[in-house]
TORKOL-4160 file (C-alpha; in steps of 0.2 Angstrom, whole numbers, padded with zeros to 4 digits, m for minus):
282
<pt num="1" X="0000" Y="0000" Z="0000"/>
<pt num="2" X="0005" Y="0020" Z="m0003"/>
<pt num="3" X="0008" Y="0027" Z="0012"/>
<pt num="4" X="m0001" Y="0041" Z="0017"/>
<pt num="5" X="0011" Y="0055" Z="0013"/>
<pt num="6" X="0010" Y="0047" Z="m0006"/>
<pt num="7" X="0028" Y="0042" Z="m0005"/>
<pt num="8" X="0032" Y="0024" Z="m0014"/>
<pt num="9" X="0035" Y="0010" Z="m0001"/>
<pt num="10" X="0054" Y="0006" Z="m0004"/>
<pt num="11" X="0063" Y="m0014" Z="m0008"/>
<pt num="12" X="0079" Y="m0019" Z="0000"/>
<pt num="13" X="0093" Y="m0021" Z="m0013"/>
<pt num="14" X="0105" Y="m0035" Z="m0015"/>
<pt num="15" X="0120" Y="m0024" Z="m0005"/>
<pt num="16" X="0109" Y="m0016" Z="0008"/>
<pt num="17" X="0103" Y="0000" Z="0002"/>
<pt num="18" X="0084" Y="0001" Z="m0002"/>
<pt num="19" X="0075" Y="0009" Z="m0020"/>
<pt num="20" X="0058" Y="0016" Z="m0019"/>
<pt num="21" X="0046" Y="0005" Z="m0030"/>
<pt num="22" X="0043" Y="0019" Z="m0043"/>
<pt num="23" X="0052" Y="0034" Z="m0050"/>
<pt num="24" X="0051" Y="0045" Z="m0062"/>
<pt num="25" X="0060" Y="0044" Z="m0079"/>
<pt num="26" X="0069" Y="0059" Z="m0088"/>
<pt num="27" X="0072" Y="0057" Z="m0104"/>
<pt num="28" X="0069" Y="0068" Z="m0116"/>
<pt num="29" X="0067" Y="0081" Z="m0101"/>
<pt num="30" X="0078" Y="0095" Z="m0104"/>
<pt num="31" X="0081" Y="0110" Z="m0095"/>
<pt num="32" X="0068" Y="0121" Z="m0088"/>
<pt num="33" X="0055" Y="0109" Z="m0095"/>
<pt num="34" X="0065" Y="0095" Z="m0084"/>
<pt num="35" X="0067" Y="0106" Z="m0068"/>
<pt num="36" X="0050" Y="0110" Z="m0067"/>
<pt num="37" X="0047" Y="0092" Z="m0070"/>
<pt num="38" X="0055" Y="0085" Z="m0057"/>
<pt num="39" X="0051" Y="0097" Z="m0044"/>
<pt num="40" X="0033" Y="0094" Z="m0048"/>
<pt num="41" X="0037" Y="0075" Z="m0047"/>
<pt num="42" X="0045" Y="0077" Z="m0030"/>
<pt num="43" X="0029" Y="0089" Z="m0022"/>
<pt num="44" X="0020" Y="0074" Z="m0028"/>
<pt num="45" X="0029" Y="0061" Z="m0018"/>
<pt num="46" X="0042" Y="0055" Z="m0029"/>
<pt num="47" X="0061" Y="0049" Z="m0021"/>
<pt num="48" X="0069" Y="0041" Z="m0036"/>
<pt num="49" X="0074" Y="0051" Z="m0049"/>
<pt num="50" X="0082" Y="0042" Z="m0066"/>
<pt num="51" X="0096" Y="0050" Z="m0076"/>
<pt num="52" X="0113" Y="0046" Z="m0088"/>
<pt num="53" X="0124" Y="0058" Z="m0096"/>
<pt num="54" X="0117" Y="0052" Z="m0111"/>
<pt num="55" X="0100" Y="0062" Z="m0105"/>
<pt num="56" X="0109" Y="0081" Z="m0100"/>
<pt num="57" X="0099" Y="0084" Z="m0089"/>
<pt num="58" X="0108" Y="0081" Z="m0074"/>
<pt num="59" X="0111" Y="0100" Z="m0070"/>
<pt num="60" X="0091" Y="0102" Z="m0071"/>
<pt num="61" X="0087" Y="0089" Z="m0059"/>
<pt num="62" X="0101" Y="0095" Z="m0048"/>
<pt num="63" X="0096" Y="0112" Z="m0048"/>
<pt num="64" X="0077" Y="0105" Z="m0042"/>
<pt num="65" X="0084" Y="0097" Z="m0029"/>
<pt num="66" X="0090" Y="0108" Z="m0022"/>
<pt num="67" X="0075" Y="0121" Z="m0023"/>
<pt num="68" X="0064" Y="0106" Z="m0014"/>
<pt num="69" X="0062" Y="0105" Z="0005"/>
<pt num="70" X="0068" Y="0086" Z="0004"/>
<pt num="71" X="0083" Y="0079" Z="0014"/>
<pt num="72" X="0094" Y="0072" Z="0003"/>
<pt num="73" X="0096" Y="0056" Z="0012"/>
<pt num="74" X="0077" Y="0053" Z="0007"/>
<pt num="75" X="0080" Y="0055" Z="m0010"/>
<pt num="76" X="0085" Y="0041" Z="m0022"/>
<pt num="77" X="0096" Y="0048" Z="m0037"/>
<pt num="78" X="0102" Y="0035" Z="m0051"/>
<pt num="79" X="0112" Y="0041" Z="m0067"/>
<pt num="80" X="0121" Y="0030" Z="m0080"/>
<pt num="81" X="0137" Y="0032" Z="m0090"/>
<pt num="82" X="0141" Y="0030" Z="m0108"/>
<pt num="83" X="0153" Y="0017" Z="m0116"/>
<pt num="84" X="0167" Y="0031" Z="m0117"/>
<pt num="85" X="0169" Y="0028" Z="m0100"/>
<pt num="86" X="0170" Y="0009" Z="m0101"/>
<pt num="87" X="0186" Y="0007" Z="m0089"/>
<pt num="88" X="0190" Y="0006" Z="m0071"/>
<pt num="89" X="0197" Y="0026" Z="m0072"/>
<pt num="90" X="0185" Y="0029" Z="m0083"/>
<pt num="91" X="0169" Y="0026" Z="m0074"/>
<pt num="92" X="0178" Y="0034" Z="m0058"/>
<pt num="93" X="0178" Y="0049" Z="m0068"/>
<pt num="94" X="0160" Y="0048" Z="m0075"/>
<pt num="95" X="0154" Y="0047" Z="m0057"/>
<pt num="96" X="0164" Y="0061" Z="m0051"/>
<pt num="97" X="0157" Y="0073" Z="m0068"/>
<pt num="98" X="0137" Y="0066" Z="m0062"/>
<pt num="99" X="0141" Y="0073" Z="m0044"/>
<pt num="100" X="0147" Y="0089" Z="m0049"/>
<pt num="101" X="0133" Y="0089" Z="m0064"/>
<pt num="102" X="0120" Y="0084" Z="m0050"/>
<pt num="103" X="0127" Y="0095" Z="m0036"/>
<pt num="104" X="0127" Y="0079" Z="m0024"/>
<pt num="105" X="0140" Y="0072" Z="m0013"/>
<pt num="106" X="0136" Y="0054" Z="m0017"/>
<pt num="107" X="0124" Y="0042" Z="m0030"/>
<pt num="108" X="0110" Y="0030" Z="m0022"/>
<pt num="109" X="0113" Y="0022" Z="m0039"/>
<pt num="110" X="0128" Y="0024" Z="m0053"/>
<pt num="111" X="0123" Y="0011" Z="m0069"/>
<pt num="112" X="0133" Y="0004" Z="m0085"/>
<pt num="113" X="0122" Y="0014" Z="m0097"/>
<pt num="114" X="0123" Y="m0002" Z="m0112"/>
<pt num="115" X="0135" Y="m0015" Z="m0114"/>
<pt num="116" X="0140" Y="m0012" Z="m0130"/>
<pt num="117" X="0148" Y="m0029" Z="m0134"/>
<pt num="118" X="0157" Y="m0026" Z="m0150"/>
<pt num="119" X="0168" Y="m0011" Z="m0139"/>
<pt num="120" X="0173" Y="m0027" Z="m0129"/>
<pt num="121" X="0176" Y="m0016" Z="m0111"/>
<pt num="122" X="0159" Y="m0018" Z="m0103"/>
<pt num="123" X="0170" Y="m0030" Z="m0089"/>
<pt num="124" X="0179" Y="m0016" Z="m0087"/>
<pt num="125" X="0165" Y="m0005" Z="m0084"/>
<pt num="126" X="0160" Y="m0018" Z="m0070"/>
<pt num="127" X="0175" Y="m0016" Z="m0064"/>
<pt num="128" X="0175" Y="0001" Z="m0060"/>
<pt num="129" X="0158" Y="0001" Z="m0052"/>
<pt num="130" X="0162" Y="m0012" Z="m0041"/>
<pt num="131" X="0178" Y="m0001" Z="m0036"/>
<pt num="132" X="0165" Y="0010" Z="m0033"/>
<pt num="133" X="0155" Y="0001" Z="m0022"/>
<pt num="134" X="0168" Y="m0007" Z="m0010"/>
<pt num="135" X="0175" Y="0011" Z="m0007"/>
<pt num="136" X="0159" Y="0017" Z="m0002"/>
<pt num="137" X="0156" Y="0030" Z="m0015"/>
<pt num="138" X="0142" Y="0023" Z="m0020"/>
<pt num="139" X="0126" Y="0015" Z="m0012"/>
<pt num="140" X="0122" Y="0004" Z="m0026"/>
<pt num="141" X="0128" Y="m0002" Z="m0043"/>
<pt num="142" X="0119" Y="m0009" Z="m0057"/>
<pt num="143" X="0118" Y="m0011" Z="m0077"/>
<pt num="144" X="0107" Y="m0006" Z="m0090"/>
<pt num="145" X="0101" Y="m0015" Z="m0106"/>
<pt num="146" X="0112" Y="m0032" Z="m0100"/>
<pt num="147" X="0108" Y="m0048" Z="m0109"/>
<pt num="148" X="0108" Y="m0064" Z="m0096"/>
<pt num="149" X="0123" Y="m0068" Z="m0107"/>
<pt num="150" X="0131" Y="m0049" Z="m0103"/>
<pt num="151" X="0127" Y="m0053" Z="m0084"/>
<pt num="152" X="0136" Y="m0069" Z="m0082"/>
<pt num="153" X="0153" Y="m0063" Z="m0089"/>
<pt num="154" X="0152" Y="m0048" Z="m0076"/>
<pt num="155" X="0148" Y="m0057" Z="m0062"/>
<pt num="156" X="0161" Y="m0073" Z="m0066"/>
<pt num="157" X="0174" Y="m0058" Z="m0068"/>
<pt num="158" X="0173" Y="m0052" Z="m0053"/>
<pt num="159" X="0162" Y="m0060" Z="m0041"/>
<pt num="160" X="0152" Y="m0047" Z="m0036"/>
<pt num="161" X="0130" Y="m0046" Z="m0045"/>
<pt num="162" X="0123" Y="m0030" Z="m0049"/>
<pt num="163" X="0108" Y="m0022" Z="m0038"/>
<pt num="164" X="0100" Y="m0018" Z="m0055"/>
<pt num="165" X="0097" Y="m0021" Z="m0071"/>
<pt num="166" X="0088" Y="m0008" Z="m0079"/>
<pt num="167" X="0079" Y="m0014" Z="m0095"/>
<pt num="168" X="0066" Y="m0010" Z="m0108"/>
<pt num="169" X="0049" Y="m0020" Z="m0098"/>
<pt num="170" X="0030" Y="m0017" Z="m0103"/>
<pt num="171" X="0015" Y="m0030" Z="m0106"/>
<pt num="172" X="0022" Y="m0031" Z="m0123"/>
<pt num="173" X="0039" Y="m0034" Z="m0120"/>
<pt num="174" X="0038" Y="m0045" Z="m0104"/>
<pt num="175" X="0056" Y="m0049" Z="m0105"/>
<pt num="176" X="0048" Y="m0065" Z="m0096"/>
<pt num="177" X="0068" Y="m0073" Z="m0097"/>
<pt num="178" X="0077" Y="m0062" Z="m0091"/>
<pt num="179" X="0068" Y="m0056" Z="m0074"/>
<pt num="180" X="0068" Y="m0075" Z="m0074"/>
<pt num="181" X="0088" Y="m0074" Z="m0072"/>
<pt num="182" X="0088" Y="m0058" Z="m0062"/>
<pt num="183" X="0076" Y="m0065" Z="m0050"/>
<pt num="184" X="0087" Y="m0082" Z="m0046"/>
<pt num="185" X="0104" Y="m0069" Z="m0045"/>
<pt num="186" X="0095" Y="m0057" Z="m0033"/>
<pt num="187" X="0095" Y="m0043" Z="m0047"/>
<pt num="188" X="0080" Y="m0028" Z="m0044"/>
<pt num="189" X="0071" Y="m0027" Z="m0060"/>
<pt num="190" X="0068" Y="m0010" Z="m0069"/>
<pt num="191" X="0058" Y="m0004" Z="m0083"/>
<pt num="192" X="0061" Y="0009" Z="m0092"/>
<pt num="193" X="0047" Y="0014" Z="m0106"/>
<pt num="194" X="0036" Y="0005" Z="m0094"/>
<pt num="195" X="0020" Y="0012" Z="m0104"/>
<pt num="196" X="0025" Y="0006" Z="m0121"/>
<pt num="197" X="0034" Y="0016" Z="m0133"/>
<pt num="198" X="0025" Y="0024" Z="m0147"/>
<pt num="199" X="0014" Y="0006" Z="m0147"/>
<pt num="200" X="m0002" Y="0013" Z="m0141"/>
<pt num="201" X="m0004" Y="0000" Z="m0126"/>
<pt num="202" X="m0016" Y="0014" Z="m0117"/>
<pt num="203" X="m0028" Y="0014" Z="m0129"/>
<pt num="204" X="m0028" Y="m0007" Z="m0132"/>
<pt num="205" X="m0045" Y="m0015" Z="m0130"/>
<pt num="206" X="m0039" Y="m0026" Z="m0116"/>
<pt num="207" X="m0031" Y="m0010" Z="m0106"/>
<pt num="208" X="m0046" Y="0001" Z="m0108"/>
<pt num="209" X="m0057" Y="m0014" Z="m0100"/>
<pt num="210" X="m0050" Y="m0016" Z="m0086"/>
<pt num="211" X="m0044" Y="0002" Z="m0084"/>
<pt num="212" X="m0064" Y="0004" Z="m0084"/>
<pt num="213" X="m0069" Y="m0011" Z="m0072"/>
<pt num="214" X="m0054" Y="m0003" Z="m0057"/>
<pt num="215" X="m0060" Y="0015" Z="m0061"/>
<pt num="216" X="m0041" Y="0019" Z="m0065"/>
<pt num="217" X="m0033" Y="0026" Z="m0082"/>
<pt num="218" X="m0024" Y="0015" Z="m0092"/>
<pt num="219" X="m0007" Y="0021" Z="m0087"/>
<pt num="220" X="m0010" Y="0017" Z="m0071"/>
<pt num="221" X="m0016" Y="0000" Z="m0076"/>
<pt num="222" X="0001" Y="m0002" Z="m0084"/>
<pt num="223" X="0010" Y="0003" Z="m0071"/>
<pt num="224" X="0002" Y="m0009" Z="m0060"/>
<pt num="225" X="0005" Y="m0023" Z="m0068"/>
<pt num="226" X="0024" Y="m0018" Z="m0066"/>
<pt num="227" X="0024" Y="m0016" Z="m0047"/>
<pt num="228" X="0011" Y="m0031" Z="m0043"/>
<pt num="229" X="0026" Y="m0041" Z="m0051"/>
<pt num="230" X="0040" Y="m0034" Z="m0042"/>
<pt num="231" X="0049" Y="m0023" Z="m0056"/>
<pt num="232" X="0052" Y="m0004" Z="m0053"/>
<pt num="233" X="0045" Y="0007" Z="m0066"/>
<pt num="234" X="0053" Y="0024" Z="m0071"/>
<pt num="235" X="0037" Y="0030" Z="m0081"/>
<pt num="236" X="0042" Y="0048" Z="m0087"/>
<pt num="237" X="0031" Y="0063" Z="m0089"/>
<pt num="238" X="0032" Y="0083" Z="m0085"/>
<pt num="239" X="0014" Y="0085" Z="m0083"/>
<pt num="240" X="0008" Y="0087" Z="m0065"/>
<pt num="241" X="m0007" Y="0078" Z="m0066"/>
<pt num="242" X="0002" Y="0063" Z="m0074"/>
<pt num="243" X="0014" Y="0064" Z="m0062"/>
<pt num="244" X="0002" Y="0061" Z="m0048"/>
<pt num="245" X="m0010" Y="0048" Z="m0056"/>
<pt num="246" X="0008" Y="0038" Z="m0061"/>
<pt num="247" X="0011" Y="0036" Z="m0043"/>
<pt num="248" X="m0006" Y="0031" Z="m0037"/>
<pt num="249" X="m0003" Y="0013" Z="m0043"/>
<pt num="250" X="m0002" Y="0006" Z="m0024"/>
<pt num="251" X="m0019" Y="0005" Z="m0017"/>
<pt num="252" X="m0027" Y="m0006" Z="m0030"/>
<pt num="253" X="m0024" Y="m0024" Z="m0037"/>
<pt num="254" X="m0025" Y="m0033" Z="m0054"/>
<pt num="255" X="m0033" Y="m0051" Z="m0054"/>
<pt num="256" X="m0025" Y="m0065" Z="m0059"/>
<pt num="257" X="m0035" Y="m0064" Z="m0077"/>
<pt num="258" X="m0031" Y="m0046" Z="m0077"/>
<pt num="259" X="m0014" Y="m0051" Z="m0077"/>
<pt num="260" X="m0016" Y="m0067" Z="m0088"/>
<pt num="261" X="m0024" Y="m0056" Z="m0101"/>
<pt num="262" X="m0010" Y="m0043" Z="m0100"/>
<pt num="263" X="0004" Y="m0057" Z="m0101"/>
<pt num="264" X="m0005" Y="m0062" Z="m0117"/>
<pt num="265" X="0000" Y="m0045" Z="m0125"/>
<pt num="266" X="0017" Y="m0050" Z="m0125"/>
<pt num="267" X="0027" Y="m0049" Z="m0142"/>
<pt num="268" X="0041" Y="m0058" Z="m0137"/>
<pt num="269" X="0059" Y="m0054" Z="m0135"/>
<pt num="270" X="0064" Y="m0052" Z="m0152"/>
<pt num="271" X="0052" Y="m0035" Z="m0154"/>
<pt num="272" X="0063" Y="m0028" Z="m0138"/>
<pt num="273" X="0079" Y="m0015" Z="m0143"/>
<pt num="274" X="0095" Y="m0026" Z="m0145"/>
<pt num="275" X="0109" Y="m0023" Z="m0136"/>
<pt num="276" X="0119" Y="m0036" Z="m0142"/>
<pt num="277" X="0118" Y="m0024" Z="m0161"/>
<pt num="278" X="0131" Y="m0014" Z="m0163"/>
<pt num="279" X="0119" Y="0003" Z="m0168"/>
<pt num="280" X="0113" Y="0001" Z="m0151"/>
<pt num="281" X="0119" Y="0010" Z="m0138"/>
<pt num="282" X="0131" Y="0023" Z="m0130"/>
């Protein structure tokens, strides 16, 4: 259940820190659009804000954090690094450019933005955040976009399993596999473009049925089915009254043929972005 300041109840990560279970995505937020975004997001109860370099953006969010009235150690910032900065110094400089961008003293979360495979450094990447980790910059360290095939040559490198693994997730990407693999390793689940991405899942038949029957919208039938299975969504809008419905997704529940019927909608892996391509990705 939400709790009654409207805040997201949080999940306990695999090294100890805890992720509220939803946040709000950024991208393509820029600027003064983005600033007024976020600080909308965090009046409405939001803690987990979602970044990357690749977004340039992370001034704007700074700068709303600091014009909101919110401790910083009840916030949940995560940002990502590109492949340029696919080594152990590398990454060690990427967090230090997010901090100074962010105008915070440390990361809740600091992800390997895409594998990029045919680069060949993503190990290295792993490396680095794991350095991260075990000095104590960082509360958590995850990936982004990772096959089950990316995650096992990480972990058998180095020993250590991310928090996260940040992917492309919505009833018509399921990605049914791989939460499969995260869930055994202990990796937290998130979905980014958890409403669909230009594939019209709010105005479905099967959505609008059952968005009717709970007296919700679609989006936040969507987004239900996200948290009801233990992923993270990271929905992104810079409309207030989006912003709000977005995070009222924790005082209702689908049943099991509401979730059956939404599980049909899946198209398989093969219509989800490919990391493993070499146009994919930075």
């Amino acid at each position: 259940m939400i709790s009654e300041t409207g805040v997201a109840p949080r999940r306990k990560l695999l090294h100890g820190h805890s992720i509220p279970l939803l946040g709000l995505g950024t991208w393509p937020l820029l600027d003064k659009e983005c600033e007024a975004a976020v600080g909308h997001a965090l009046q409405a109860g939001y803690r987990l804000v979602d970044t990357a370099f690749q977004y340039r953006n992370e001034e704007a969010i700074g700068r709303a954090i600091r014009s909101s009235d919110i401790d910083r150690d009840d916030l949940f910032v995560s940002s990502k690094f590109n492949k340029e900065s696919h080594s152990v110094e590398g990454v060690q400089r990427a967090y230090d450019d997010s901090l100074r961008r962010l105008g915070v003293n440390y990361l809740d979360l600091f992800l390997c933005h895409w594998p990029v495979p045919a680069q060949g450094s993503y190990v290295e990447a792993w490396k680095g955040l794991v350095k991260l980790l075990q000095e104590g910059q960082v509360k958590a360290i995850g990936v982004s976009n990772f096959k089950p095939t990316h995650l096992k040559k990480i972990i058998e490198a180095t020993g250590v399993v991310p928090d996260v693994n940040q992917i492309q997730l919505s009833v018509d990407l399921a990605r049914r596999e791989a939460r499969a693999i995260h869930d055994d390793l202990g990796i937290l689940t998130e979905s980014w473009s958890p409403i669909g991405r230009a594939s019209g899942l709010r105005d479905t038949p099967i959505v609008k049925a059952i968005a009717e029957r709970v007296q919700r919208t679609p989006a936040q039938v969507l987004l239900r089915w996200h948290v009801q299975q233990g992923l993270i969504p990271i929905p992104q809008s810079s409309d207030p009254l989006y912003l709000a419905e977005n995070l009222a997704v924790f005082d209702f529940v689908l049943t099991a043929t509401d979730m059956q019927a939404l599980h049909e909608m899946d198209r398989g892996e093969a219509a989800a972005r490919d990391s493993d391509n070499p146009e994919n990705g930075h």
